[in-house]
C-alpha positions as YAML, in Angstrom:
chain: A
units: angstrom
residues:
- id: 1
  name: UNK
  ca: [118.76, 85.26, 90.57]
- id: 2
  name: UNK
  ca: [117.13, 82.21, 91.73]
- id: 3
  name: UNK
  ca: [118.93, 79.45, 93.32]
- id: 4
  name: UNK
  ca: [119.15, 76.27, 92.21]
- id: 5
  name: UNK
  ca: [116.36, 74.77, 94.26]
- id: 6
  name: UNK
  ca: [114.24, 77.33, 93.75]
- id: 7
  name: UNK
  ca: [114.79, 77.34, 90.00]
- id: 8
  name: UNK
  ca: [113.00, 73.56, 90.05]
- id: 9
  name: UNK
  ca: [109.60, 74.85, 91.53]
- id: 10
  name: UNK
  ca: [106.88, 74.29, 89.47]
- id: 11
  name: UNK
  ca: [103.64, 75.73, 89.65]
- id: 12
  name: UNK
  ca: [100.85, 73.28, 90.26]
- id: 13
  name: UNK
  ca: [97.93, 73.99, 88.94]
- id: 14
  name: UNK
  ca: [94.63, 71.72, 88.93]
- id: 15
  name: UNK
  ca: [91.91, 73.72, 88.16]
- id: 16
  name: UNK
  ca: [88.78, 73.35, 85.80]
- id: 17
  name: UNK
  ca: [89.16, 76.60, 84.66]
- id: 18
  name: UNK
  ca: [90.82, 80.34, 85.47]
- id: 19
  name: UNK
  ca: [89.83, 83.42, 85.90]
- id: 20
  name: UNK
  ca: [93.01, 84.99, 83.88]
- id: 21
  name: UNK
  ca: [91.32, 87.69, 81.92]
- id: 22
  name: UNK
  ca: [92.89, 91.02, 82.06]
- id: 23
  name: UNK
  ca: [91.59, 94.54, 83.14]
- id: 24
  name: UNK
  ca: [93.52, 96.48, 80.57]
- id: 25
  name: UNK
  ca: [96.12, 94.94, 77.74]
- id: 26
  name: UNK
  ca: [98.56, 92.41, 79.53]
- id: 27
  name: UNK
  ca: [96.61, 93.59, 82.71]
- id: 28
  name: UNK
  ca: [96.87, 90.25, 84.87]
- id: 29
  name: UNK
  ca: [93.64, 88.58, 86.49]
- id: 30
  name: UNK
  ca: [91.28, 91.60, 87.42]
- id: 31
  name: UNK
  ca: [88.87, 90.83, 90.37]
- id: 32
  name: UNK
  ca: [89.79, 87.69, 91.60]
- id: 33
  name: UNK
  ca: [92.16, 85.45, 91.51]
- id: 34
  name: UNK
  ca: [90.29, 82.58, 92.08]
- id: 35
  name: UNK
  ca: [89.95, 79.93, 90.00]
- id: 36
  name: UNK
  ca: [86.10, 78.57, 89.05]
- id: 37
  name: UNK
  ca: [85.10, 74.77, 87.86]
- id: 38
  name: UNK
  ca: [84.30, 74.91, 84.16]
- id: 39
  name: UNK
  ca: [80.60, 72.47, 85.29]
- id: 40
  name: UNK
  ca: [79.89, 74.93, 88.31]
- id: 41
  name: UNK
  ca: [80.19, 73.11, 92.01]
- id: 42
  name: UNK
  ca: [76.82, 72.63, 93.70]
- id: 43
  name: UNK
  ca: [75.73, 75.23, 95.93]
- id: 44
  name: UNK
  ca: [75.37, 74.19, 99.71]
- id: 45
  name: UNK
  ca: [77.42, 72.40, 102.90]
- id: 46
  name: UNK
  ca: [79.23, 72.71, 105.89]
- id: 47
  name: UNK
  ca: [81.88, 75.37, 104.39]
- id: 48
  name: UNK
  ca: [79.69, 78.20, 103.21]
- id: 49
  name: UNK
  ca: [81.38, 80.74, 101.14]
- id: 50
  name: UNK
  ca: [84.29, 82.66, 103.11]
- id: 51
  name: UNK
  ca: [82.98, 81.63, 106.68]
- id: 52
  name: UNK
  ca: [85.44, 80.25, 109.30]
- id: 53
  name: UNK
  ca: [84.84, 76.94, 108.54]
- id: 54
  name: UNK
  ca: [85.64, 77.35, 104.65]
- id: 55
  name: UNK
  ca: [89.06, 79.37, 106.05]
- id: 56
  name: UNK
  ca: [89.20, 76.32, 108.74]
- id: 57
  name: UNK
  ca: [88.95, 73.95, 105.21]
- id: 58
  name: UNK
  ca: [92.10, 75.51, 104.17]
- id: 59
  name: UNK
  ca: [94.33, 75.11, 106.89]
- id: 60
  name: UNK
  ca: [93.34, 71.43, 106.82]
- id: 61
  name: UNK
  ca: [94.24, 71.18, 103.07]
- id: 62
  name: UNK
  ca: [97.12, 72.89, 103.48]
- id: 63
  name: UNK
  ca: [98.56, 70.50, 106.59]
- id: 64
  name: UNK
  ca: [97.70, 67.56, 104.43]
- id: 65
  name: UNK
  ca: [99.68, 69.34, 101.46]
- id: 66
  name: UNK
  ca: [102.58, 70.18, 104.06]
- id: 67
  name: UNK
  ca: [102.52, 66.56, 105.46]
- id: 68
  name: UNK
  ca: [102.59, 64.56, 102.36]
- id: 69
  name: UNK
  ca: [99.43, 63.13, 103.10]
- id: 70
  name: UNK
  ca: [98.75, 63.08, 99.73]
- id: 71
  name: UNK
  ca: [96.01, 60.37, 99.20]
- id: 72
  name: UNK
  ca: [93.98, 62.37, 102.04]
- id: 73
  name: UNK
  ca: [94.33, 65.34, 99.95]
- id: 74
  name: UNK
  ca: [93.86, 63.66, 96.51]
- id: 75
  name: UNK
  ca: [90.72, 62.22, 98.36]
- id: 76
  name: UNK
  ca: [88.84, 65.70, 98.43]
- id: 77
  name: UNK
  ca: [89.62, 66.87, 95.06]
- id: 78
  name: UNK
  ca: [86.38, 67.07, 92.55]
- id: 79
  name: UNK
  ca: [85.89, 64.21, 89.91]
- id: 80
  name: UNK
  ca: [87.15, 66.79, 87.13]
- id: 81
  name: UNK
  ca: [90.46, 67.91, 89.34]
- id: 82
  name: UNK
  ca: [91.07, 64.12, 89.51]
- id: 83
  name: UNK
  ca: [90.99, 63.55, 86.36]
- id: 84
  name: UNK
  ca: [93.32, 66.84, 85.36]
- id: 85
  name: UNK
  ca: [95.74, 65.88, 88.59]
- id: 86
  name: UNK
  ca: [95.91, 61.92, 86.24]
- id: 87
  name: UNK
  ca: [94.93, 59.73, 88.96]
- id: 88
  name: UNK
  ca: [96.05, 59.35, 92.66]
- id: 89
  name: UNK
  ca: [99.70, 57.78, 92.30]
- id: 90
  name: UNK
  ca: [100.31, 60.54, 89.39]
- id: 91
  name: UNK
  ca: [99.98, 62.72, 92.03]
- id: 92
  name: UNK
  ca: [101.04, 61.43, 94.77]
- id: 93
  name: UNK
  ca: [104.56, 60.85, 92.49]
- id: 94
  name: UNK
  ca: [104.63, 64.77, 91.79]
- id: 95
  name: UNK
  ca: [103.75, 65.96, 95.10]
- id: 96
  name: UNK
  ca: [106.51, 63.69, 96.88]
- id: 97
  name: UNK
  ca: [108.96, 65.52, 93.67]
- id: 98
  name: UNK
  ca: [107.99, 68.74, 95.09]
- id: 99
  name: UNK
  ca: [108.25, 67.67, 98.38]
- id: 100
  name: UNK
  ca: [112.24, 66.68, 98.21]
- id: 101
  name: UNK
  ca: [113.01, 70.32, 96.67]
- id: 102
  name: UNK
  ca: [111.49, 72.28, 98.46]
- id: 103
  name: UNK
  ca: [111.04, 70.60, 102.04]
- id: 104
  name: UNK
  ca: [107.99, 71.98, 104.40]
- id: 105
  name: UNK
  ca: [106.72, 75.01, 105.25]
- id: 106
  name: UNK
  ca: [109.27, 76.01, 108.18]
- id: 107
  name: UNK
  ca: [107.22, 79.58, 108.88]
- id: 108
  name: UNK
  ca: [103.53, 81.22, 107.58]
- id: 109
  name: UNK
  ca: [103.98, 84.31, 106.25]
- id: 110
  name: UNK
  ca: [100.03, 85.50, 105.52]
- id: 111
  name: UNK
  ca: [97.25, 83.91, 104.99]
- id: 112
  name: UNK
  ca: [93.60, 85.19, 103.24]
- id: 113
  name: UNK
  ca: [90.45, 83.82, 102.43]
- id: 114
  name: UNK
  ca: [88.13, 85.52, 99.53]
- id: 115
  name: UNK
  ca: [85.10, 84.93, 97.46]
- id: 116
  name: UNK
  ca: [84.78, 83.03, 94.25]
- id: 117
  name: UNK
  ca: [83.40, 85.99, 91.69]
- id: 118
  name: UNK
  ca: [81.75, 83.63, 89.60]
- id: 119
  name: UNK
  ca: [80.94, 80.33, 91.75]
- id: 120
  name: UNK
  ca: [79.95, 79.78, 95.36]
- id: 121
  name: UNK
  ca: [83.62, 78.78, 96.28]
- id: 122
  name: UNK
  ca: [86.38, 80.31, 98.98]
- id: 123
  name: UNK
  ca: [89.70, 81.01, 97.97]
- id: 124
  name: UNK
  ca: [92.14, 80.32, 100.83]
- id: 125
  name: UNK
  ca: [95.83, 81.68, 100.23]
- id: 126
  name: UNK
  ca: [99.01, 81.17, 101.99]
- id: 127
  name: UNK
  ca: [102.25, 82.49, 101.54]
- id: 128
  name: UNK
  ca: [105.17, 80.29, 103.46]
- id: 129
  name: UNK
  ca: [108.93, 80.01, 104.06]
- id: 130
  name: UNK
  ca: [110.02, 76.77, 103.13]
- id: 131
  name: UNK
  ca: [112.90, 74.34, 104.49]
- id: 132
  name: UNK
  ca: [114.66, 74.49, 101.26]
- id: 133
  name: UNK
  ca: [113.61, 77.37, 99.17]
- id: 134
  name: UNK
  ca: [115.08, 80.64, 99.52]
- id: 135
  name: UNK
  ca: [111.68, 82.59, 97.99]
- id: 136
  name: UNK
  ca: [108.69, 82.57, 99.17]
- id: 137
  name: UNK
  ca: [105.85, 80.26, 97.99]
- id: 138
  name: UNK
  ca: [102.65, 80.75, 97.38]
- id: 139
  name: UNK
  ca: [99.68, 78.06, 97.69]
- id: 140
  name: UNK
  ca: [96.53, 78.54, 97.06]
- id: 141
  name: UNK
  ca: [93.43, 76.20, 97.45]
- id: 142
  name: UNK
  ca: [89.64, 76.68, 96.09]
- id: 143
  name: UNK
  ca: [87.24, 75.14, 97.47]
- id: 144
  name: UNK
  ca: [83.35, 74.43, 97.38]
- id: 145
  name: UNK
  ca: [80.45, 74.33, 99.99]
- id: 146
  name: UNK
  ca: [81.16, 70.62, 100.70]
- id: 147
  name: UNK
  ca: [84.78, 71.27, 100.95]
- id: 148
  name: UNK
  ca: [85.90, 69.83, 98.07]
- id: 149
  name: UNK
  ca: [89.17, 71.18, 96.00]
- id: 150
  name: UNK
  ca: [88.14, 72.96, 92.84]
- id: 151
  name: UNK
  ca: [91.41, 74.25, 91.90]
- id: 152
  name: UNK
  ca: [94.80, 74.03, 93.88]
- id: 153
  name: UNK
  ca: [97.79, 76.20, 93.10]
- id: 154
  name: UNK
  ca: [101.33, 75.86, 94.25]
- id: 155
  name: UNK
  ca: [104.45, 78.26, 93.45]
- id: 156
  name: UNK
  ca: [107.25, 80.61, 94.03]
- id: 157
  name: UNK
  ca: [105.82, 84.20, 94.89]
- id: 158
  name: UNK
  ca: [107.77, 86.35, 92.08]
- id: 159
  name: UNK
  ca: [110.41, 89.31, 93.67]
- id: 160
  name: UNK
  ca: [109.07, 91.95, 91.03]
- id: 161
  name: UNK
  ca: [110.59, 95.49, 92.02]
- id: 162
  name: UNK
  ca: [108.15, 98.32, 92.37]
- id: 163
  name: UNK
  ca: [109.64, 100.42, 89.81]
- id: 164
  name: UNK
  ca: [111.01, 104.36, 90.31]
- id: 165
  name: UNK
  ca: [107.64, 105.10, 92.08]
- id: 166
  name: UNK
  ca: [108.26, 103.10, 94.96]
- id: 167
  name: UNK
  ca: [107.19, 104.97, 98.23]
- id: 168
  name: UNK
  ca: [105.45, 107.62, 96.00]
- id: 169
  name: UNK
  ca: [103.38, 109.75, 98.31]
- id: 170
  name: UNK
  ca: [100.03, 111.24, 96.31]
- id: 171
  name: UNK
  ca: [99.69, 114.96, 96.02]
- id: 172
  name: UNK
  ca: [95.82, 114.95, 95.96]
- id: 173
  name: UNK
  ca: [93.76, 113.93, 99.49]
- id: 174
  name: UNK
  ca: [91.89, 110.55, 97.94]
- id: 175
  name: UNK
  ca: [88.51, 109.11, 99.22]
- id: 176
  name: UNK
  ca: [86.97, 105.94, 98.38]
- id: 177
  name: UNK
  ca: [85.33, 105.66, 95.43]
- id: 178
  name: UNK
  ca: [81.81, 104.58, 96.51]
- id: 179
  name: UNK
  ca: [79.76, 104.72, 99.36]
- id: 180
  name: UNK
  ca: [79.15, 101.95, 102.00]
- id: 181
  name: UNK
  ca: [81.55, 98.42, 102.92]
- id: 182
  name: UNK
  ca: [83.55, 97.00, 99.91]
- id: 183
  name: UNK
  ca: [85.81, 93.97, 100.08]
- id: 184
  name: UNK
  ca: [89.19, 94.68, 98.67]
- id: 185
  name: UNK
  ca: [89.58, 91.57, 95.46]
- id: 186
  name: UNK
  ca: [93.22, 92.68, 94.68]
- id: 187
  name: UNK
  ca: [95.00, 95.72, 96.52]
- id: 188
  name: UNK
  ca: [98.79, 96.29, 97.96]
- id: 189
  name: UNK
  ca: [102.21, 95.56, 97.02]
- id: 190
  name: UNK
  ca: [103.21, 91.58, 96.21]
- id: 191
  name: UNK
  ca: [101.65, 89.26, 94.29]
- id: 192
  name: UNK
  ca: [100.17, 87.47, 96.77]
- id: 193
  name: UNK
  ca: [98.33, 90.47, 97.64]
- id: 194
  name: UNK
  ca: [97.89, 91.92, 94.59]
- id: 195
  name: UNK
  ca: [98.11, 90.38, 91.18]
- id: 196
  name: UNK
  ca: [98.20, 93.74, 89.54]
- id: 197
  name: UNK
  ca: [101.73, 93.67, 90.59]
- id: 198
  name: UNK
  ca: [102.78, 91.54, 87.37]
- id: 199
  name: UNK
  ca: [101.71, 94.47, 84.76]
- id: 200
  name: UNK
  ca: [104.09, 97.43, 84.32]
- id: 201
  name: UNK
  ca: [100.88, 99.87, 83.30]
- id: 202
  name: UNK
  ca: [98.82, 98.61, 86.28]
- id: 203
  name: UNK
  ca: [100.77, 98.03, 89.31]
- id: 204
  name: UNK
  ca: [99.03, 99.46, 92.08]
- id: 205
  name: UNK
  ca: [95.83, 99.17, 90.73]
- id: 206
  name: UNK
  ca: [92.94, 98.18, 93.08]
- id: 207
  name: UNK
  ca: [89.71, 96.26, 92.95]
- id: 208
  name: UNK
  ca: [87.18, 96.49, 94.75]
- id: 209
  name: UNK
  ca: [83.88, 93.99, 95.25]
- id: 210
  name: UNK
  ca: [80.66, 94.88, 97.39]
- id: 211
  name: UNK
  ca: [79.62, 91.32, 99.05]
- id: 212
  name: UNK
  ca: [76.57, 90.25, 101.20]
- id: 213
  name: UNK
  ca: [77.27, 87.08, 103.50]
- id: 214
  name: UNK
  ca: [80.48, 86.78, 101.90]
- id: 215
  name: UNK
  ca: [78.92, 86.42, 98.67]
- id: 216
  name: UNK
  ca: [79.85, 88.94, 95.49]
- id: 217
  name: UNK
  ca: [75.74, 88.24, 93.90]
- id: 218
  name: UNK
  ca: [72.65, 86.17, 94.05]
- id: 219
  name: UNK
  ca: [70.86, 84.07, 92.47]
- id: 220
  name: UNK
  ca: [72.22, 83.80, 88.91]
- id: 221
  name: UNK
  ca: [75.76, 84.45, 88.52]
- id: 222
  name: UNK
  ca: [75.48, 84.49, 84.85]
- id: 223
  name: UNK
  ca: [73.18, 87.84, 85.30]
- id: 224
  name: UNK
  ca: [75.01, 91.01, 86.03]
- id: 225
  name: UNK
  ca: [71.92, 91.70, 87.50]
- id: 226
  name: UNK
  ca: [72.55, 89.41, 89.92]
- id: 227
  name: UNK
  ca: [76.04, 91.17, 91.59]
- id: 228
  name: UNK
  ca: [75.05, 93.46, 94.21]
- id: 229
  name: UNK
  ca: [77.59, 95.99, 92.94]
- id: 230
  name: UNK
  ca: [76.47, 95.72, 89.58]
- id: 231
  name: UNK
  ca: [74.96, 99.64, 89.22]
- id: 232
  name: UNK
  ca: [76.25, 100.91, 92.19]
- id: 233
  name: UNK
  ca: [77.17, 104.79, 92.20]
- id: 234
  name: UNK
  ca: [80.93, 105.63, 91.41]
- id: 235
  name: UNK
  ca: [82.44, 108.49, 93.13]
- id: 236
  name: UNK
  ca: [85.14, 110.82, 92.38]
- id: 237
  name: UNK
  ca: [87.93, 110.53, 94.51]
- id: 238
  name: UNK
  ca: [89.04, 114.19, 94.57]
- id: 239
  name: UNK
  ca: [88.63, 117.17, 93.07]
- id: 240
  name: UNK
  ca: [89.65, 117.22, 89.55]
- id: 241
  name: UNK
  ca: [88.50, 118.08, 86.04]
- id: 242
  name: UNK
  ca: [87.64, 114.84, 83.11]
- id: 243
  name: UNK
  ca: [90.01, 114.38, 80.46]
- id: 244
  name: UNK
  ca: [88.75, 111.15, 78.99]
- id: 245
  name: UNK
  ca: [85.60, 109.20, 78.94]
- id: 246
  name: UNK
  ca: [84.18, 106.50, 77.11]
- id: 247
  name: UNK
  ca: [80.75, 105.28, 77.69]
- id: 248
  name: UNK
  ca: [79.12, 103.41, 74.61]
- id: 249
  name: UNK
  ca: [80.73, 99.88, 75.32]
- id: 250
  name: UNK
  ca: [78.08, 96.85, 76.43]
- id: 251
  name: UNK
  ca: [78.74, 95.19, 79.80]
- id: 252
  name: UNK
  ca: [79.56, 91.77, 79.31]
- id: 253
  name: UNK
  ca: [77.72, 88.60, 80.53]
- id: 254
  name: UNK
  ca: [79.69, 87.76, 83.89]
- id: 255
  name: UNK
  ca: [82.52, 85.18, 82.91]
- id: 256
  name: UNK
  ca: [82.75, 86.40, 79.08]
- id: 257
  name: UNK
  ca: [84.93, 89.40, 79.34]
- id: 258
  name: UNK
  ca: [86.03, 90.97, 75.93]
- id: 259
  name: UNK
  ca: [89.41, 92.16, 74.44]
- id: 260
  name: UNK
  ca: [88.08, 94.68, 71.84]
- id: 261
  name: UNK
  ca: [88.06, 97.38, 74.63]
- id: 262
  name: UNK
  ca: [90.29, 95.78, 77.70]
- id: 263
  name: UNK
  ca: [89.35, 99.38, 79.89]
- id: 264
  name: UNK
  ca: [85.83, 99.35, 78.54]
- id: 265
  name: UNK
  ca: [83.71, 102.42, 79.55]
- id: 266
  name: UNK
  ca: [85.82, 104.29, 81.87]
- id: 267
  name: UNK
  ca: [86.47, 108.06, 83.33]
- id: 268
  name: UNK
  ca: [89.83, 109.61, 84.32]
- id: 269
  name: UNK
  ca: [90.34, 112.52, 86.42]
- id: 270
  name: UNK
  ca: [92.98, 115.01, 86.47]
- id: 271
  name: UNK
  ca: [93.69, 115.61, 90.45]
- id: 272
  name: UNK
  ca: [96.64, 118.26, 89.69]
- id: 273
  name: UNK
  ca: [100.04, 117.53, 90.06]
- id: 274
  name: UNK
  ca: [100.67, 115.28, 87.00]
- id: 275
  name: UNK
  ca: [98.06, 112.70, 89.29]
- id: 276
  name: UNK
  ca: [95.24, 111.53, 87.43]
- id: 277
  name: UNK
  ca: [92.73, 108.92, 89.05]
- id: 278
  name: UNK
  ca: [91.13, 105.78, 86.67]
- id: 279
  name: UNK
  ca: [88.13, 104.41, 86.87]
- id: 280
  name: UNK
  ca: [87.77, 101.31, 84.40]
- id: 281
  name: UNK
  ca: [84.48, 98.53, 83.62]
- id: 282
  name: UNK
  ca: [81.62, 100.93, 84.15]
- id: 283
  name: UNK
  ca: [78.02, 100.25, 83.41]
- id: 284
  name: UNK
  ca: [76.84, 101.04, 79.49]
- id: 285
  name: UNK
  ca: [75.41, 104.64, 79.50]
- id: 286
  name: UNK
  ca: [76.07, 105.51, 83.20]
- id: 287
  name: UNK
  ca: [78.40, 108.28, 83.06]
- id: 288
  name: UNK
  ca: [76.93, 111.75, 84.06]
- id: 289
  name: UNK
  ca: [80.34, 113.73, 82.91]
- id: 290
  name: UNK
  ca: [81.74, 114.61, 79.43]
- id: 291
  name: UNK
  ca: [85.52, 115.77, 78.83]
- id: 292
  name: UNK
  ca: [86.71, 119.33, 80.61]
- id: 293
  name: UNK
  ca: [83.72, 119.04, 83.66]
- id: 294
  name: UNK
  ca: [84.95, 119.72, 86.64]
- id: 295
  name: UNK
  ca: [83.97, 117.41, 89.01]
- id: 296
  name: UNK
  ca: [84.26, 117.56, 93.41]
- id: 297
  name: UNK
  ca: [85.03, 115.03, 95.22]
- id: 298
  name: UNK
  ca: [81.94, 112.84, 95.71]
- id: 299
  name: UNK
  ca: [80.32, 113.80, 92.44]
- id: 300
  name: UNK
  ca: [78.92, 110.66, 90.76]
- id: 301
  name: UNK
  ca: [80.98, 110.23, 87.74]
- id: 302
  name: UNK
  ca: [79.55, 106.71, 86.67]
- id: 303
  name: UNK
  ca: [78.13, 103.15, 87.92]
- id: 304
  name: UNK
  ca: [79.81, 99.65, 88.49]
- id: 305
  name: UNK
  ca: [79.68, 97.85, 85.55]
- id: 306
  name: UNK
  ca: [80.73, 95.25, 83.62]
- id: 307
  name: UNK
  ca: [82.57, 96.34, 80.40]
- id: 308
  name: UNK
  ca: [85.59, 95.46, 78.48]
- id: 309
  name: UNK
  ca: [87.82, 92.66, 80.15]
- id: 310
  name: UNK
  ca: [86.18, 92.76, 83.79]
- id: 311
  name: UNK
  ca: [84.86, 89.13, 84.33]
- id: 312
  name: UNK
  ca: [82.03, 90.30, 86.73]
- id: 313
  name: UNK
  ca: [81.51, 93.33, 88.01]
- id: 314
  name: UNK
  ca: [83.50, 95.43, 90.28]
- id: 315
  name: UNK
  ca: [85.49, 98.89, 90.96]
- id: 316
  name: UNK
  ca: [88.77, 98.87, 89.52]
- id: 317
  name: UNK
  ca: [90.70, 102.11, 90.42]
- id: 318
  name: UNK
  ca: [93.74, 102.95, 89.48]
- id: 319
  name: UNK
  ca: [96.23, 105.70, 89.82]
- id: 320
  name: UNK
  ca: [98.88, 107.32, 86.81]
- id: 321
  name: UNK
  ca: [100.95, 110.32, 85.82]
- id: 322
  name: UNK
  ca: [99.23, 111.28, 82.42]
- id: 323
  name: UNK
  ca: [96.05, 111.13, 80.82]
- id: 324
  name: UNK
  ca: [97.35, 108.10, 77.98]
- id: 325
  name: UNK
  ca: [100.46, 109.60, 76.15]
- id: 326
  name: UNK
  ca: [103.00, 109.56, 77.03]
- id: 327
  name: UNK
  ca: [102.43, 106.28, 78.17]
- id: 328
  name: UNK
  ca: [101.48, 106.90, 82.09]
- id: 329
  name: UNK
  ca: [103.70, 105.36, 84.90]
- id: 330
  name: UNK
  ca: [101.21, 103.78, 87.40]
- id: 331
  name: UNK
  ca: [101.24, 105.41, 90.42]
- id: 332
  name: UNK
  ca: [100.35, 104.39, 94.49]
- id: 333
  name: UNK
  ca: [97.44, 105.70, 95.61]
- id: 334
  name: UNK
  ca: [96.71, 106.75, 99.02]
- id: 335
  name: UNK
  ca: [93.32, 106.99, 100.53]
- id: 336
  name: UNK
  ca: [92.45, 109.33, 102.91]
- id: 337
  name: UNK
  ca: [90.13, 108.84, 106.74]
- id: 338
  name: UNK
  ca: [88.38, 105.50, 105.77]
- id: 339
  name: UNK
  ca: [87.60, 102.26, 107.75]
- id: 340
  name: UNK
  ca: [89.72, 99.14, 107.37]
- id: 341
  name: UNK
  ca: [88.10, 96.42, 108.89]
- id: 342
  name: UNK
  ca: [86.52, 98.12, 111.62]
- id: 343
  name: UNK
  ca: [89.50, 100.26, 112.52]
- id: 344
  name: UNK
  ca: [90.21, 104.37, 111.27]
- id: 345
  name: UNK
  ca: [93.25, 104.93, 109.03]
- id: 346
  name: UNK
  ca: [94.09, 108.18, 108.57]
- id: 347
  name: UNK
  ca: [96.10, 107.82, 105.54]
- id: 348
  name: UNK
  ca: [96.80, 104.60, 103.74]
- id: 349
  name: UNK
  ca: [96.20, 101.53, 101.07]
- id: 350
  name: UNK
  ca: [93.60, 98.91, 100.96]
- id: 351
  name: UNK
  ca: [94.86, 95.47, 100.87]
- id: 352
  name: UNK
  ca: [93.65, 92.59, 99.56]
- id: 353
  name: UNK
  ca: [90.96, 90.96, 101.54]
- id: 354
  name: UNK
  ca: [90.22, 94.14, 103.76]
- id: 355
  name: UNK
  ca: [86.30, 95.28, 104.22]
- id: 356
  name: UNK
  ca: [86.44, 99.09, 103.34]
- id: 357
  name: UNK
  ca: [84.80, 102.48, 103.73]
- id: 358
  name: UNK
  ca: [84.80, 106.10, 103.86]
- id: 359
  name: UNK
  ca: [85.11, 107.72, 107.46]
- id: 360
  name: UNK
  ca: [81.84, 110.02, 108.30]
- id: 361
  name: UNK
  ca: [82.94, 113.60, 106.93]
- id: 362
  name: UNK
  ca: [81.76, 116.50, 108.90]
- id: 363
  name: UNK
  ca: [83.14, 119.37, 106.43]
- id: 364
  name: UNK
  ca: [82.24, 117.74, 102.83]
- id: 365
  name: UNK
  ca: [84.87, 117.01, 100.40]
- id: 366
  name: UNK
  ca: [88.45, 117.25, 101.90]
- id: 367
  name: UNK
  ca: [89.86, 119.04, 99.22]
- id: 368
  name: UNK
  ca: [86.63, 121.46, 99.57]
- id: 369
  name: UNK
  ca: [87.69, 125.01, 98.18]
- id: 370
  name: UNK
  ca: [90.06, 124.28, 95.38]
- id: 371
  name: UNK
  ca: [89.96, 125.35, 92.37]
- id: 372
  name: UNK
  ca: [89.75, 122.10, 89.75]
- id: 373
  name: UNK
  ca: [93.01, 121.57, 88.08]
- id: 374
  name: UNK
  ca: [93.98, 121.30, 84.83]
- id: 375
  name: UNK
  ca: [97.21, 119.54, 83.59]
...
């Protein structure tokens, strides 16, 4: 239960307009978490998109927040956040509200900084111990190229157990999906990490983003065309034989995800073991495998799209103990000898905000041998 003073947090939220589409049904925010101004900030300015000085943005916004310097902070705030925040003394009224119940931020827990999917903005996140508050809290800040607030986000970080598959330690020896450095959009254990950690049928689940200068696309970010994952090979990540596929569903225009398929075109993968691998959102027409092929790890089994509730294009993987019915427990997924920013990890989990890729391989697939299963 939540104390008292805890119980009185609200969440702040000044933002033109969310990216809260799901990934699959009641599947929270796929992608990104970011939020994105409904009249799209100019691109351009001293904070380019997920450089230090955008991260070095943040912090500033953040000390003002912590400070109750709220005029400064109201001060950098777009026209249309002013007018949703209703005026500076409206504001400066609920911030000093917050302020008394939950004091300042007494320790930093984490802190990340990722790309706007949809706009040239940088999400900077920070999850704090505060004075007076006995959860954590989460705030979150979006801003544009000129360092101005697009959306600004302030709450309690949610204690949601991990469910009887807590510490479950895969069977099958995973790779990476896809070849070359991906940035991790959602991936590990909390909400602030992960905001797949809300859905009972997705926890776990991982996305994944392929950027260029910290960007996710160029030029037109209304063109999935424009995303430079947007066709991009999918791999298998192990050994395993198909058991579903759809493929006929259109990919969306970025920012107009659809409900009428949330998975959209997708694969799964028996891996043995009552494990079977998902791959949801691909590309219209890009999947090479049909129900009962056996596939080896590395086989292309489709393309990045951007189909059914995916509000730009990405990887979303995901990890379960059946096929659909009976309705699959989502599982951890480990991945074996890749790169995490820079470093080897022999066995592990992306996290959010972590650049990503397969090891080198001397010997093929590491499940090379093996016979495909079938459950």
């Amino acid at each position: 239960m939540i104390c008292r003073p805890c119980a009185v947090i609200a969440m702040l939220l000044l933002s033109m307009e969310l990216l809260a589409q799901t990934s699959a049904p009641k599947k929270p925010s796929p992608a990104s978490s970011s939020a994105a101004s409904a009249s799209a900030p100019t691109p351009g300015g001293p904070y380019p998109v997920m450089s230090p000085a955008a991260e070095a943005r943040g912090r500033q916004l953040f000390e003002m927040w912590n400070n109750g310097q709220s005029a400064a902070l109201f001060a950098t705030f777009s026209e249309g956040m002013k007018k949703q925040a209703g005026g500076e003394a409206k504001f400066a009224a609920y911030a000093k509200k917050l302020e008394e119940q939950v004091g300042k931020e007494t320790k930093k827990e984490q802190e990340f900084i990722a790309p706007g999917m949809l706009s040239p903005v940088t999400e900077y996140g920070r999850l704090s111990q505060y004075s007076k508050a006995t959860v954590k809290v989460i705030s979150t800040f979006v801003i544009d190229e000129r360092g101005q607030v697009q959306a600004f986000m302030f709450g309690p970080q949610p204690n949601i157990p991990e469910g009887r598959y807590a510490g479950y330690q895969d069977t099958v020896k995973l790779r990476l999906p896809f070849n070359g450095e991906w940035f991790v959009l959602q991936g590990g254990h909390s909400i602030f990490e992960n905001v797949y950690m809300r859905a009972d049928e997705a926890r776990f689940a991982i996305d994944f983003a392929l950027l260029k200068n910290g960007r996710a696309y160029a030029g037109d970010p209304t063109s999935n065309e424009s995303f430079y994952c947007f066709g991009q090979p999918v791999l298998a990540s192990g050994d395993g034989t198909v058991v579903r596929v759809e493929s006929g569903y259109v990919d969306n225009p970025p920012g107009k995800p659809t409900e009428d398929s949330p998975r959209g075109n997708f694969v799964i993968l028996s891996q043995g073991n009552k494990e079977f691998t998902v791959l949801d959102h691909l590309k219209q027409n890009s999947i090479p495998v049909k129900k009962g092929d056996a596939v080896k790890q590395g086989d292309v089994i489709g393309a990045c799209g951007n189909s059914g509730s995916s509000p730009a294009p990405h990887v979303h993987f995901q990890m379960q103990n059946t096929a659909g019915l009976p309705t699959p427990d989502p599982l951890p997924a480990q991945f074996h000898d890749y790169i995490a920013n820079g470093k080897p990890v022999a066995v592990g989990e992306p996290v959010k905000t972590q650049t990503v890729s397969n090891a080198p391989t001397t010997g093929g697939s590491s499940t090379a041998g093996t016979t495909p299963p079938k459950n």
